[in-house]
ZADO-1210 file (C-alpha; in nm, 4 decimals, padded with zeros to 6 digits):
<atoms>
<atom x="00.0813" y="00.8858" z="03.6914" code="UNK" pos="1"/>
<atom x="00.3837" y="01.0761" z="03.7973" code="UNK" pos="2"/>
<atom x="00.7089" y="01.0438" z="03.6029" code="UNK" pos="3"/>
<atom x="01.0446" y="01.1824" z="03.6771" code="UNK" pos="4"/>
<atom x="01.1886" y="01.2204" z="03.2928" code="UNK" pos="5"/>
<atom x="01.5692" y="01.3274" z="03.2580" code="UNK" pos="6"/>
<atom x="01.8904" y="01.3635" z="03.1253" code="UNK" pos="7"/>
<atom x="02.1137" y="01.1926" z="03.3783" code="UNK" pos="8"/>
<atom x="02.4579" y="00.9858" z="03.4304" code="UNK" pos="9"/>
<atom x="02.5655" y="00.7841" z="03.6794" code="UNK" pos="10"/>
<atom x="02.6876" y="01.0899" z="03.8999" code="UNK" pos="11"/>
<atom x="02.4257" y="01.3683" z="03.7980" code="UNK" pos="12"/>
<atom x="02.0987" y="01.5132" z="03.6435" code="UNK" pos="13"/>
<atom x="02.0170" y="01.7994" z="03.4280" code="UNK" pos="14"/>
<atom x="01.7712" y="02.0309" z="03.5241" code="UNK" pos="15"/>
<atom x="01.6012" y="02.3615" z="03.3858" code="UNK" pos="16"/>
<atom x="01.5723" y="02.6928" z="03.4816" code="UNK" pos="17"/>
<atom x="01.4861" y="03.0436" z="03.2664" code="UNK" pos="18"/>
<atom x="01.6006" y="03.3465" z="03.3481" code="UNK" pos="19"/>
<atom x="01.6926" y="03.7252" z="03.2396" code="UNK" pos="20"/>
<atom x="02.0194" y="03.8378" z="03.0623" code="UNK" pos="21"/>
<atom x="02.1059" y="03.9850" z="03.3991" code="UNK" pos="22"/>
<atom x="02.0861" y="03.6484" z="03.6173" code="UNK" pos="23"/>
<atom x="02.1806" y="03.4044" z="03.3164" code="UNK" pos="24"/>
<atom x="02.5058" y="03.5653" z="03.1616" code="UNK" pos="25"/>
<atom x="02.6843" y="03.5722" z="03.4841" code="UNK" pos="26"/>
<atom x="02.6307" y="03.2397" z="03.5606" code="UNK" pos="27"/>
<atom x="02.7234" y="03.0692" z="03.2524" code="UNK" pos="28"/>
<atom x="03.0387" y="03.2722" z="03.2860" code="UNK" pos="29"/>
<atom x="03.0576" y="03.1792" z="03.6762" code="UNK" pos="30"/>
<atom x="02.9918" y="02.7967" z="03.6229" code="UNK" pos="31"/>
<atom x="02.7374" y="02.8355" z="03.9339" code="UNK" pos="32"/>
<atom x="02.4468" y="03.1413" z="04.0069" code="UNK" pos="33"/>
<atom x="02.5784" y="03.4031" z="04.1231" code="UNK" pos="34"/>
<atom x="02.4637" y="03.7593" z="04.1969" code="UNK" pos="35"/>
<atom x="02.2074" y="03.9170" z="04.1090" code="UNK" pos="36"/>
<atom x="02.0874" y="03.5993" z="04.1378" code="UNK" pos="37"/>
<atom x="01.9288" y="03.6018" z="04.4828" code="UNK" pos="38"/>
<atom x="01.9729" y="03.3181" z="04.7842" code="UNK" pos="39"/>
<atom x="01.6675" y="03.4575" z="04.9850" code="UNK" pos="40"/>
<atom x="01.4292" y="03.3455" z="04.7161" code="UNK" pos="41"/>
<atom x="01.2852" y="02.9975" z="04.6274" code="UNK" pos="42"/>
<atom x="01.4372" y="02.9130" z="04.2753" code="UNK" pos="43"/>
<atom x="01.2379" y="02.6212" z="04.0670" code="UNK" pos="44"/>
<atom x="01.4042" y="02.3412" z="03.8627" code="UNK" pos="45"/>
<atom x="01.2678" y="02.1479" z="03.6129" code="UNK" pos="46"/>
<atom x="01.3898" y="01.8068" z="03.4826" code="UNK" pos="47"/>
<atom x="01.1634" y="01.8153" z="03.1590" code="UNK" pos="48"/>
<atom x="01.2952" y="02.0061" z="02.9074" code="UNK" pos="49"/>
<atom x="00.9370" y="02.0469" z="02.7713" code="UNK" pos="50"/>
<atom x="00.7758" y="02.1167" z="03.0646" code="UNK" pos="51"/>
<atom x="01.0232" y="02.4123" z="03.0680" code="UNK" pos="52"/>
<atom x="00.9327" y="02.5221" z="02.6795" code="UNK" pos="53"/>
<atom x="00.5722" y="02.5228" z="02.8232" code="UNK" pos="54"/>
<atom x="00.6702" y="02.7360" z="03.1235" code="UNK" pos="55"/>
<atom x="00.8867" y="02.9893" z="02.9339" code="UNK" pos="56"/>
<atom x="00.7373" y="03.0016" z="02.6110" code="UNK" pos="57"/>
<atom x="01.0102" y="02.8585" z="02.4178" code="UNK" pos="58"/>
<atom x="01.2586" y="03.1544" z="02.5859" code="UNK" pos="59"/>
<atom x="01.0002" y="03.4412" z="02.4910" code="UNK" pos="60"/>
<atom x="00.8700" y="03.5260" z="02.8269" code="UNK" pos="61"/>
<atom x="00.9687" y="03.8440" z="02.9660" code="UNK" pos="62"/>
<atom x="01.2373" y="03.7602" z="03.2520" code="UNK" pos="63"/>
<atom x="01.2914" y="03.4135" z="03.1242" code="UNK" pos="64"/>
<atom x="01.4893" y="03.4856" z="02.7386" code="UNK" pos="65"/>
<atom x="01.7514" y="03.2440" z="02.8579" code="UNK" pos="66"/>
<atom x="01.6966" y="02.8806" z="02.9027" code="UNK" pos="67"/>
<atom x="01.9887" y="02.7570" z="03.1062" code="UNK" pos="68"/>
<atom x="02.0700" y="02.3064" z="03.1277" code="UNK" pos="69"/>
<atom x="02.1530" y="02.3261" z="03.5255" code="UNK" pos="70"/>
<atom x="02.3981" y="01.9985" z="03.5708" code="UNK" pos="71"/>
<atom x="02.3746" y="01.9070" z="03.9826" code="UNK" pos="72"/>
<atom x="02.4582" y="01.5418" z="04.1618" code="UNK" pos="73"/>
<atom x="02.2014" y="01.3423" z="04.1669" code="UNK" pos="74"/>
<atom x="02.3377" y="01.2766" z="04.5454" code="UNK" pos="75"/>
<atom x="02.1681" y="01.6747" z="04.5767" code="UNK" pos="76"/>
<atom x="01.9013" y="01.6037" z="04.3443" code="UNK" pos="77"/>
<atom x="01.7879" y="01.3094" z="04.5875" code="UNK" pos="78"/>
<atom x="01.8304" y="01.5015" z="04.8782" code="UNK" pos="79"/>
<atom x="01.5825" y="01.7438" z="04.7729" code="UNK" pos="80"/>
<atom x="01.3272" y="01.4856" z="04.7183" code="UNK" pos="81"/>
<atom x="01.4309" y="01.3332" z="05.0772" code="UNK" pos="82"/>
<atom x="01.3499" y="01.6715" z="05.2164" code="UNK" pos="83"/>
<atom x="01.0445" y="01.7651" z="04.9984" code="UNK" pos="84"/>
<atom x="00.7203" y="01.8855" z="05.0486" code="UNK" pos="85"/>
<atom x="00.3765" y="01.8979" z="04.8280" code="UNK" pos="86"/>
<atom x="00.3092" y="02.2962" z="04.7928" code="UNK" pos="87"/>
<atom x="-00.0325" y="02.1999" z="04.7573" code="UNK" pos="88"/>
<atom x="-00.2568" y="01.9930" z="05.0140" code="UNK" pos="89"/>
<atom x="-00.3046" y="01.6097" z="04.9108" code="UNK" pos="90"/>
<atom x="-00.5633" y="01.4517" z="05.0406" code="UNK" pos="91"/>
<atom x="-00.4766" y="01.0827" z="05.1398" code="UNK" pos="92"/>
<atom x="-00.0972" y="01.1553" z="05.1502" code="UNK" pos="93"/>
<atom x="-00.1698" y="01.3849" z="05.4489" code="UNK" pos="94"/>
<atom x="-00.3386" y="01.3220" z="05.7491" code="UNK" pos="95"/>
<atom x="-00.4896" y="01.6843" z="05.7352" code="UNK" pos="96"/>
<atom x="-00.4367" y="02.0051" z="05.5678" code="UNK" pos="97"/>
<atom x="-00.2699" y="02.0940" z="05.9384" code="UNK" pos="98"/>
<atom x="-00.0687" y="01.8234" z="05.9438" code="UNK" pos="99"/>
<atom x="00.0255" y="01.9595" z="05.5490" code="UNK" pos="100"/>
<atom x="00.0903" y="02.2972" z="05.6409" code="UNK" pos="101"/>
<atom x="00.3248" y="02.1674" z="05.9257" code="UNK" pos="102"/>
<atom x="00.5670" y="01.9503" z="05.6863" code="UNK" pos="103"/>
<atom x="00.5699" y="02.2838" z="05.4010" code="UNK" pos="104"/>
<atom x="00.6452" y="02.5331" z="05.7254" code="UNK" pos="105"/>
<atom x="00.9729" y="02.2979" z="05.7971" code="UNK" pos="106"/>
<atom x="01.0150" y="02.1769" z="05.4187" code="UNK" pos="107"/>
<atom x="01.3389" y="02.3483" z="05.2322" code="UNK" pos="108"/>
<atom x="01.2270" y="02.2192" z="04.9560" code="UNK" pos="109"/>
<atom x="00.8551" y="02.2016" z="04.7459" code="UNK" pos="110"/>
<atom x="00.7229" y="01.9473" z="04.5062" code="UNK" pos="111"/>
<atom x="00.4906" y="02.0140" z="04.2255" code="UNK" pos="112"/>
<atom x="00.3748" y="01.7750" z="03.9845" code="UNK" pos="113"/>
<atom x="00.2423" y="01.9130" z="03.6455" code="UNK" pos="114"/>
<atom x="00.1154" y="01.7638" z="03.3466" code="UNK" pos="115"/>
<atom x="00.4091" y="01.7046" z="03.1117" code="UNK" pos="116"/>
<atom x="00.4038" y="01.8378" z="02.7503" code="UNK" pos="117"/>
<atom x="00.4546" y="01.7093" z="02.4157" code="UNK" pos="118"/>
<atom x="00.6572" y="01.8836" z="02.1219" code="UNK" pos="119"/>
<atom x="00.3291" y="02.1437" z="02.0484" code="UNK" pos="120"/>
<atom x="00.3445" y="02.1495" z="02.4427" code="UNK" pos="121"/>
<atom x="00.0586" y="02.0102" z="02.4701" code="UNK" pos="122"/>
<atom x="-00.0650" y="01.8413" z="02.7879" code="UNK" pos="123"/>
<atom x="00.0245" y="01.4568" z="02.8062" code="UNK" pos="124"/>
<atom x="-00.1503" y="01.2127" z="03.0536" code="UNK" pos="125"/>
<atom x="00.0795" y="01.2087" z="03.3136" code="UNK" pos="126"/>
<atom x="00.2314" y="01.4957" z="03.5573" code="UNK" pos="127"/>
<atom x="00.6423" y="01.5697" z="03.5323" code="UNK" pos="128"/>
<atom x="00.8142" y="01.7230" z="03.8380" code="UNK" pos="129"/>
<atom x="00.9252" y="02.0490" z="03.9607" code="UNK" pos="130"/>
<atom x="01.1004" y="02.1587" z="04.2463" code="UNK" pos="131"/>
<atom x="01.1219" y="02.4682" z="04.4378" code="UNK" pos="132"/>
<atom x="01.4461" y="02.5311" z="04.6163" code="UNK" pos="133"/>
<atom x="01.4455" y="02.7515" z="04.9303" code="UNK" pos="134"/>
<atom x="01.6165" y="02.7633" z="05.2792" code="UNK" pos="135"/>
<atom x="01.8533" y="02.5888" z="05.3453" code="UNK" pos="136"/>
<atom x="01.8390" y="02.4032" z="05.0510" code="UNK" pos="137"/>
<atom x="01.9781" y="02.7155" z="04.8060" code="UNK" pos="138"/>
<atom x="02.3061" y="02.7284" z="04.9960" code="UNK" pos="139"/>
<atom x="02.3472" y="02.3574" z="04.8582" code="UNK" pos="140"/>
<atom x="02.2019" y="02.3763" z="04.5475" code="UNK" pos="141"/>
<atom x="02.4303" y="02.6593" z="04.4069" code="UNK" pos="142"/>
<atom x="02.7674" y="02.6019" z="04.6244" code="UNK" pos="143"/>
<atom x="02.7120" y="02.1974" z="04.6165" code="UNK" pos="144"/>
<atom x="02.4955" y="02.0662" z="04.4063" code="UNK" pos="145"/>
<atom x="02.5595" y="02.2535" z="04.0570" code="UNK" pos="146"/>
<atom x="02.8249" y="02.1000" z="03.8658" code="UNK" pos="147"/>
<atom x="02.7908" y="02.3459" z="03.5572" code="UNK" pos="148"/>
<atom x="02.5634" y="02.5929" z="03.3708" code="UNK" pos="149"/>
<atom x="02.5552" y="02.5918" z="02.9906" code="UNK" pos="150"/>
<atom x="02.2764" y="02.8651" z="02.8153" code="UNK" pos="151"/>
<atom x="02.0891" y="02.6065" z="02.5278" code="UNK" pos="152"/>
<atom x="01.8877" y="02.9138" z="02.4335" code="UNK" pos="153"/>
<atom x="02.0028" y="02.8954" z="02.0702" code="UNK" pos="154"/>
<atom x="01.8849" y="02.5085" z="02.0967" code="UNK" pos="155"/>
<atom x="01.5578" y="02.6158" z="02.2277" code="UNK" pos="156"/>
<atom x="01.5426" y="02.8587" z="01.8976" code="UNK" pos="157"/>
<atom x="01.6531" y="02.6371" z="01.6546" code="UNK" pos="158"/>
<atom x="01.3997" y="02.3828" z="01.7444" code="UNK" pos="159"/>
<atom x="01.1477" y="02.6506" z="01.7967" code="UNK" pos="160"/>
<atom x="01.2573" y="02.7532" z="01.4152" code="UNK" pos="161"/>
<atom x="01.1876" y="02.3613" z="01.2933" code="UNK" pos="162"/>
<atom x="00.8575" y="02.3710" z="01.4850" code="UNK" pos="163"/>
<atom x="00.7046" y="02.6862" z="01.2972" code="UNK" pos="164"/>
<atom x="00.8071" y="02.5311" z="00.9744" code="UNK" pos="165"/>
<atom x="00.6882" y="02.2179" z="01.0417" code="UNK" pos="166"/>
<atom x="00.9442" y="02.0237" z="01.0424" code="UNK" pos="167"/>
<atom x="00.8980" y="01.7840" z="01.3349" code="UNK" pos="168"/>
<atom x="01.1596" y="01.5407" z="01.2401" code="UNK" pos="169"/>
<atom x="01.4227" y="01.7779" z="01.2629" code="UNK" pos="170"/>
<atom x="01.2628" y="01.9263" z="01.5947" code="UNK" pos="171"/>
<atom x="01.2824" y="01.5629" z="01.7719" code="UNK" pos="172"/>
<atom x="01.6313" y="01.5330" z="01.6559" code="UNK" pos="173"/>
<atom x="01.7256" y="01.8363" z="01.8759" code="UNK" pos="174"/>
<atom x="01.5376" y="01.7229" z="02.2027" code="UNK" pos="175"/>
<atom x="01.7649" y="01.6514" z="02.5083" code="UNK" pos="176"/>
<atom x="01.7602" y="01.2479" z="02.5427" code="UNK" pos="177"/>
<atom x="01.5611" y="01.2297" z="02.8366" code="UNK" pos="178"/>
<atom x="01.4892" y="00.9061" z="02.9896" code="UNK" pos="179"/>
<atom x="01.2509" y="00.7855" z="03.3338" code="UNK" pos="180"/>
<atom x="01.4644" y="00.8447" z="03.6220" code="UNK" pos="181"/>
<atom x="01.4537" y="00.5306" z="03.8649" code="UNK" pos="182"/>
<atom x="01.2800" y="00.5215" z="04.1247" code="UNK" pos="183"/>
<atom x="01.3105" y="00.7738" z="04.4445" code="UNK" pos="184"/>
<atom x="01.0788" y="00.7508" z="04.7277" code="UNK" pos="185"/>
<atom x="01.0883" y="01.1151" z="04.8769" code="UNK" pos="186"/>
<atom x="00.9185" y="01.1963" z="05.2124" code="UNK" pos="187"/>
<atom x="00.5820" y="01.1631" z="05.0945" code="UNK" pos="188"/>
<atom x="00.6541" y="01.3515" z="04.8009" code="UNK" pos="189"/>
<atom x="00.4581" y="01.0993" z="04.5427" code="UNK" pos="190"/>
<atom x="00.8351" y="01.0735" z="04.3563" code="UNK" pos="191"/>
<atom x="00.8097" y="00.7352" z="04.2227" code="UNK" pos="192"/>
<atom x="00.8024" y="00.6248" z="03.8612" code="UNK" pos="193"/>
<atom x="00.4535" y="00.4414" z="03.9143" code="UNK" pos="194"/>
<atom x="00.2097" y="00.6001" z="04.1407" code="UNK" pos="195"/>
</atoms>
């Protein structure tokens, strides 16, 4: 089962992205990424807070020390899944791994779906999105798209902090409010709530 899970309004989505001092600091300040942030090169988002824990080791990975809550329209947000493609080959989705490698060559924009990950990121039974910006989309997604930048690193400690002293309770407490975001069907992109 795939599951989009966010924090979103009416108007827009967060998303998740880690990142040095050197490419995070500057665009807090900014409100938007900015250099040395770099255009040429496909940047992934995550929706799952948890999924980006799991990916960034609770802010400890070398490169990624700064967990940054990305705020874009969800009118963006959609049009990346609009003009998504798998980055790996599905069989049954695509009429041949040709056919696959056709839709990626053109695609701005990638979709991966990963198991999602409890508090102790551990792996749960069904697969949470990410989504790798590139082309043409990376123009939109940092001059259109993103509506603010806030760094939650400290939030990412603090919970890390309850975690290690197991304290759950307080841990949960701290968790973005994430919710199942409704339904999108992308261009064959598997981004519905129930497949």
């Amino acid at each position: 089962m795939h599951e989009i899970r966010a924090v979103y309004d009416d108007q827009t989505i967060t998303v998740y992205q880690a990142y040095s001092p050197a490419i995070a600091v500057p665009a807090v300040r900014a409100g938007r990424f900015v250099p040395p942030f770099k255009r040429d090169r496909m940047t992934w988002i995550k929706p799952s807070f948890l999924w980006m824990m799991y990916r960034c080791g609770w802010a400890t990975k070398e490169g990624q020390e700064h967990v940054l809550a990305v705020t874009i329209t969800r009118a963006g947000f959609e049009w990346a899944l609009a003009h998504a493609a798998h980055s790996s080959y599905q069989r049954g989705v695509h009429a041949s791994r040709a056919d696959w490698q056709r839709e990626l060559k053109r695609a701005p924009v990638r979709v991966q779906w990963d198991p999602e990950r409890d508090l102790r990121l551990r792996e749960l039974p069904y697969r949470s999105l990410q989504l790798g910006i590139g082309g043409a989309a990376v123009p939109r997604y940092v001059d259109e798209w993103t509506t603010g930048i806030t760094d939650v690193t400290d939030r990412v400690r603090e919970i890390r902090r309850h975690l290690d002293a197991g304290d759950e309770a307080r841990a949960v407490a701290l968790l973005p409010p994430e919710r199942v975001y409704p339904e999108v069907r992308g261009r064959s992109t598997g981004c519905r709530r129930d497949s």
